[in-house]
C-alpha positions in Angstrom: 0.0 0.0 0.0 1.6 3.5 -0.9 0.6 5.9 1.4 1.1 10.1 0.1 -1.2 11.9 2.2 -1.4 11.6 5.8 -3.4 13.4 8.5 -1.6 14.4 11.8 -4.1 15.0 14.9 -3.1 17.2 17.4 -0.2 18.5 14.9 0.7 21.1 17.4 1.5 19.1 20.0 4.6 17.1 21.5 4.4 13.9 19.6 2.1 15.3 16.3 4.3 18.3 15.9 7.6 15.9 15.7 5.2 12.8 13.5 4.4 15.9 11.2 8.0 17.4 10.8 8.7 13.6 10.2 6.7 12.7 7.3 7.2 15.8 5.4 11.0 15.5 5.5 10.2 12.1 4.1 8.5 13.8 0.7 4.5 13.1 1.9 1.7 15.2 2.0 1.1 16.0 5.4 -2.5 17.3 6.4 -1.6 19.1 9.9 -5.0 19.1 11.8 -5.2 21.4 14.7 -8.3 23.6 16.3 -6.2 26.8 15.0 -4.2 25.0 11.8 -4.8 25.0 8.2 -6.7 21.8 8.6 -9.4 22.1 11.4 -9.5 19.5 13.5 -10.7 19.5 17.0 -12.3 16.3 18.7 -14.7 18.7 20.4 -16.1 19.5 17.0 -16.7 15.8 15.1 -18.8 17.4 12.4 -15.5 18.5 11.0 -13.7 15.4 11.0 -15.0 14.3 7.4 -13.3 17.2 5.8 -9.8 16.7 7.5 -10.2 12.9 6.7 -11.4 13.7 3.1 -8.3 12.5 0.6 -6.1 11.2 3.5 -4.7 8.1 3.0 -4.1 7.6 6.5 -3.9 9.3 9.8 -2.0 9.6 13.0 -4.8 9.4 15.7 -4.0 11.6 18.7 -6.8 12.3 21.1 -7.0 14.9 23.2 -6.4 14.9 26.7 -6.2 11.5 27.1 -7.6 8.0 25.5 -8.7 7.0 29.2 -10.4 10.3 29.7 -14.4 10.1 29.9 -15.8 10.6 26.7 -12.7 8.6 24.4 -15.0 5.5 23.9 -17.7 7.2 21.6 -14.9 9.8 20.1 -12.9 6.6 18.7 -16.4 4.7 17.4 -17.3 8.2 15.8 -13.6 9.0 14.4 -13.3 5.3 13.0 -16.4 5.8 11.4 -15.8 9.0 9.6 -12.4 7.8 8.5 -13.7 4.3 6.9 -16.3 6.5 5.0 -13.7 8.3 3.9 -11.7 5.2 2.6 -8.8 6.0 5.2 -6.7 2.8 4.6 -4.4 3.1 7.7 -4.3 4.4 11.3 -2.1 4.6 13.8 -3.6 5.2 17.6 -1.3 6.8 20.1 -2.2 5.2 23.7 -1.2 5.1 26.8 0.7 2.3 28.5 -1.3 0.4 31.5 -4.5 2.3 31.1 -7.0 -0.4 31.3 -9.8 3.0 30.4 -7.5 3.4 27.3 -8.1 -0.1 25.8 -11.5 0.5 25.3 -11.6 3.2 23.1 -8.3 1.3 21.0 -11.3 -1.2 20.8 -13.7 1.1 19.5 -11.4 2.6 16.6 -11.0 -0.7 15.5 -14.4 -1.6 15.5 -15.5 1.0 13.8 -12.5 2.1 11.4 -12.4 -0.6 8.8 -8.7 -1.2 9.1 -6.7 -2.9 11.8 -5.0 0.3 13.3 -1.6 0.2 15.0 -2.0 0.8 18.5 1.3 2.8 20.1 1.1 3.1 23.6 3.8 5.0 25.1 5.1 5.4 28.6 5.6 8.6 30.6 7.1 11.3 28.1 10.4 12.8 28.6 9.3 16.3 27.5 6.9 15.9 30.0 9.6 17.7 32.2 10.6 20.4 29.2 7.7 20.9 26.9 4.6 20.2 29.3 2.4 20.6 32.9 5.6 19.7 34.6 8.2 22.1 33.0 7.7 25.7 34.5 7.9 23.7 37.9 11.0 22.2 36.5 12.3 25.5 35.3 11.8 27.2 38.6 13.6 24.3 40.4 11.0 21.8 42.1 9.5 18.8 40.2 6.0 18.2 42.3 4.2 14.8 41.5 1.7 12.5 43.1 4.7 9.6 41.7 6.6 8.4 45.5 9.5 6.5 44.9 7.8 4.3 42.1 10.3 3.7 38.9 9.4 4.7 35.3 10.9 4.1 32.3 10.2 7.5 30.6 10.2 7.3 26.6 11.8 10.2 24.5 9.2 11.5 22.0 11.7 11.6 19.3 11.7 8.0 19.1 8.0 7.5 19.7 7.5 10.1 16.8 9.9 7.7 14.9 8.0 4.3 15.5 4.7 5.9 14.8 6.3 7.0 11.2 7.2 3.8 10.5 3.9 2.4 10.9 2.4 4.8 9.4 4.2 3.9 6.1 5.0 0.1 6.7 2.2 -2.8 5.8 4.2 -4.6 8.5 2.1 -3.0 12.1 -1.2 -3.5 11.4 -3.2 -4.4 13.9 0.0 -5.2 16.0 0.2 -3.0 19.5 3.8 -1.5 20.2 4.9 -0.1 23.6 7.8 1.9 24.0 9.7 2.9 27.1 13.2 4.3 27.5 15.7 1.7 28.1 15.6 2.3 32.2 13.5 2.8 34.7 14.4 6.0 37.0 12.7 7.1 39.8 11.2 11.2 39.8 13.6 11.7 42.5 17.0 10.4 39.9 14.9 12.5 37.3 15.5 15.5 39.2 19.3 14.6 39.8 19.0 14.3 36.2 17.9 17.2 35.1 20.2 19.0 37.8 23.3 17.4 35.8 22.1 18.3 32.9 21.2 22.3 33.3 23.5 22.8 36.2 20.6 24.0 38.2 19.3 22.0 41.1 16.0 20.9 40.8 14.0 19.0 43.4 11.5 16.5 43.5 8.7 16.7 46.1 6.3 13.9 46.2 2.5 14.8 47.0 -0.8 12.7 47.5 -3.2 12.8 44.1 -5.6 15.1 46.6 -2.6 17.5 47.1 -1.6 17.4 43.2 -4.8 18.1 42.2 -5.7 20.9 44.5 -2.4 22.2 43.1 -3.5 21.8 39.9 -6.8 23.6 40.5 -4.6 26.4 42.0 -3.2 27.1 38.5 -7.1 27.2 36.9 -7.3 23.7 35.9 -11.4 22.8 36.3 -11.7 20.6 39.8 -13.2 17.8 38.0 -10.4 18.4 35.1 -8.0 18.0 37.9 -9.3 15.5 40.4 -9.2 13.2 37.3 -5.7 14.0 36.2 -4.2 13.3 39.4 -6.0 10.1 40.3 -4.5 8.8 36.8 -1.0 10.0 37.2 -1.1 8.2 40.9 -3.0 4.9 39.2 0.1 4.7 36.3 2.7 5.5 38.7 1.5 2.5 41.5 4.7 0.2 39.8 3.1 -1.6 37.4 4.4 0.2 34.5 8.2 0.0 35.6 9.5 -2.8 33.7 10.8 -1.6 30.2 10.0 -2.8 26.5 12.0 -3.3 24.2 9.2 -2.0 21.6 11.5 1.0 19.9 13.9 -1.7 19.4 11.8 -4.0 17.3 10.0 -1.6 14.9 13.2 0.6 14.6 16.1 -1.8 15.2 17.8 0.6 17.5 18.0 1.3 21.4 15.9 4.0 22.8 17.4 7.5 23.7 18.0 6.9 27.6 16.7 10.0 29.9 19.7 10.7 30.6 20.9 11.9 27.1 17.5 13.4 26.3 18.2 15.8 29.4 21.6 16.5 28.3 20.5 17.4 24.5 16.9 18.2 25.1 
């Protein structure tokens, strides 16, 4: 199957802004669907999905905020729908690794879509610390996180960005489920020694209850509910049971992952 035109969701984002750059260094057509972008796309708004899906040969399924979060469930059903009327002959699903909620809605895109997506659920993200709710904490010094002492093997969105292109393009994934992790597990506390090392600044982590994190995040303007939810899913990922790495990047890229340690150092 030769695929030329491909539809990023969430093309703004950490991983759909690096999938996107991606693919169009590799000569395709990419279709960059955003709420602001050339293409509209916002999973709030489903009446506009058709259009954005409209020509694509296949898509890069990102939901926004989370495939776990309340609502995912009908918005895959709905999105695999629109993109098999549209004749959308490949999908790729970015999911989350050890969300039981999550694997429900992978369900429902595959249901509905026609095709047997590839499912990519990643671990914790690296930039998470740099690029997301964590890094002006981070910046300022102190990493604050509902996490304890529990181990994660954080994953470097360069090289998730680089196994979703590959399925994207390769017959070889579908239907198949990839996760990707770094290549060690660190706890938040060696994440901040990390990050120390790497800036020269110290930063330090401070471990809080989901209640606290989420009254923190509410102090910020994040919605209670918003929050409450956000919190208790950080503390249910980070209870141990994601701490064993994959070896996922490895077999669809043939490579090791970037450790955490050399995506602090280079960003």
């Amino acid at each position: 199957m030769t695929i030329r035109t491909v539809l990023v969701t969430g093309a703004t984002g950490k991983t759909g802004r690096r999938v996107a750059e991606r693919l169009a260094a590799r000569g395709l057509t990419v279709r960059e669907g955003s709420r602001s972008g050339a293409v509209p796309f916002d999973w709030e708004a489903p009446e506009g999905w058709a259009a954005a899906l409209r020509g694509a040969d296949a898509a890069y399924v990102n939901y926004y905020p989370d495939l776990a979060a309340p609502g995912a469930v009908e918005a895959m059903a709905a999105f695999g729908a629109a993109a098999a009327r549209e004749g959308v002959r490949r999908l790729t699903l970015l999911s989350g690794r050890g969300e039981p909620a999550a694997v429900a809605a992978e369900e429902a895109l595959r249901e509905a879509a026609g095709v047997e997506p590839t499912v990519v659920r990643g671990a914790f993200f690296a930039q998470n610390f740099t690029e997301g709710l964590l890094a002006e904490g981070v910046a300022a010094g102190e990493l604050v996180f509902p996490a304890g002492d529990t181990p994660e093997p954080f994953v470097d969105v360069a090289d998730l960005a680089d196994v979703v292109v590959e399925t994207l393009l390769s017959d070889a994934h579908a239907g198949l489920v990839h996760e990707l992790t770094g290549p060690r597990a660190l706890t938040f506390a060696e994440v901040a020694a990390e990050l120390s090392r790497a800036s020269g600044r110290p930063v330090t982590y401070t471990s809080v209850t989901a209640e606290a994190y989420a009254e923190l995040l509410t102090g910020f303007g994040l919605p209670r509910p918003e929050a409450e939810w956000l919190a208790d899913l950080f503390a249910t990922l980070l209870d141990g049971h994601n701490a064993e790495p994959t070896d996922g990047v490895k077999r669809v890229l043939g490579r090791e992952p970037r450790s955490f340690a050399r995506f602090a150092a280079e960003g």
